[in-house]
C-alpha positions in Angstrom: 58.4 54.9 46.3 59.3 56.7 49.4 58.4 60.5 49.3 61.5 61.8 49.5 62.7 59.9 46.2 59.4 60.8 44.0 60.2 65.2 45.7 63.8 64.9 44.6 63.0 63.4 41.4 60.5 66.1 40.6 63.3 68.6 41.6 65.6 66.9 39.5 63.3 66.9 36.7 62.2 70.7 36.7 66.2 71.8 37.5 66.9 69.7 34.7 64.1 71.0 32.0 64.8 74.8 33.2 68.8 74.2 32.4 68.3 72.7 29.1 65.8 75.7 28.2 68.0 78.3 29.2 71.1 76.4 27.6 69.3 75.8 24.1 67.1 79.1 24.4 64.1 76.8 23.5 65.4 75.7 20.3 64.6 72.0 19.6 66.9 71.8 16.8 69.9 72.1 20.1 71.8 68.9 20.1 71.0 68.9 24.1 67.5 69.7 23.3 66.9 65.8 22.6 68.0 65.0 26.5 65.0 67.4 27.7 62.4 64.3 27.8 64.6 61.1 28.3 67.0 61.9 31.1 64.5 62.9 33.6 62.2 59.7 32.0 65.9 58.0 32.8 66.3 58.8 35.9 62.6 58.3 37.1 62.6 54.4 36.0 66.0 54.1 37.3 64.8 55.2 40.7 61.4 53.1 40.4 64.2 49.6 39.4 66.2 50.6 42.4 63.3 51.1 44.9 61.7 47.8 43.5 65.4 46.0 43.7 65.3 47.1 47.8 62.1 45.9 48.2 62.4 42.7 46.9 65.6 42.2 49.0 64.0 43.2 52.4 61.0 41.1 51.7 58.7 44.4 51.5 56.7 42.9 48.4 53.3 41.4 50.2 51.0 44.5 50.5 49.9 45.3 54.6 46.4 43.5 54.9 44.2 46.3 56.8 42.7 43.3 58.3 46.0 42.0 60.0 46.5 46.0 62.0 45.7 45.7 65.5 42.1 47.8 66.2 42.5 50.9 66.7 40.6 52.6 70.1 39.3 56.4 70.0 
């Protein structure tokens, strides 16, 4: 997953966990309160089907040999 997928998630996520503790003021028993685990879980499997879903349709899915790089010169 690109770097710039797995930074926003992790924004995402903490935005996401600092709303729904300032909404519910910590208190599990908040309806919203049962989001605060499975929408950021949501979102990160969403974005590791979709990443995997562009692979496959580039033809991105064989891993780079390191024996198959040119040599690199000092």
């Amino acid at each position: 997953m690109p770097d710039r997928w797995r930074r926003a998630l992790i924004v995402f996520t903490l935005v996401w966990m600092t709303f729904v503790t300032a909404v519910t003021g910590a208190d599990p028993a908040h309806p919203l309160f049962d989001g605060f685990f499975l929408v950021p879980l949501a979102a990160w499997i969403l974005a590791l089907l979709v990443h995997s879903l562009r692979s496959r349709g580039r033809g991105d899915r064989d891993p780079v040999n390191p024996d198959s790089r040119p040599p690199r010169h000092p």
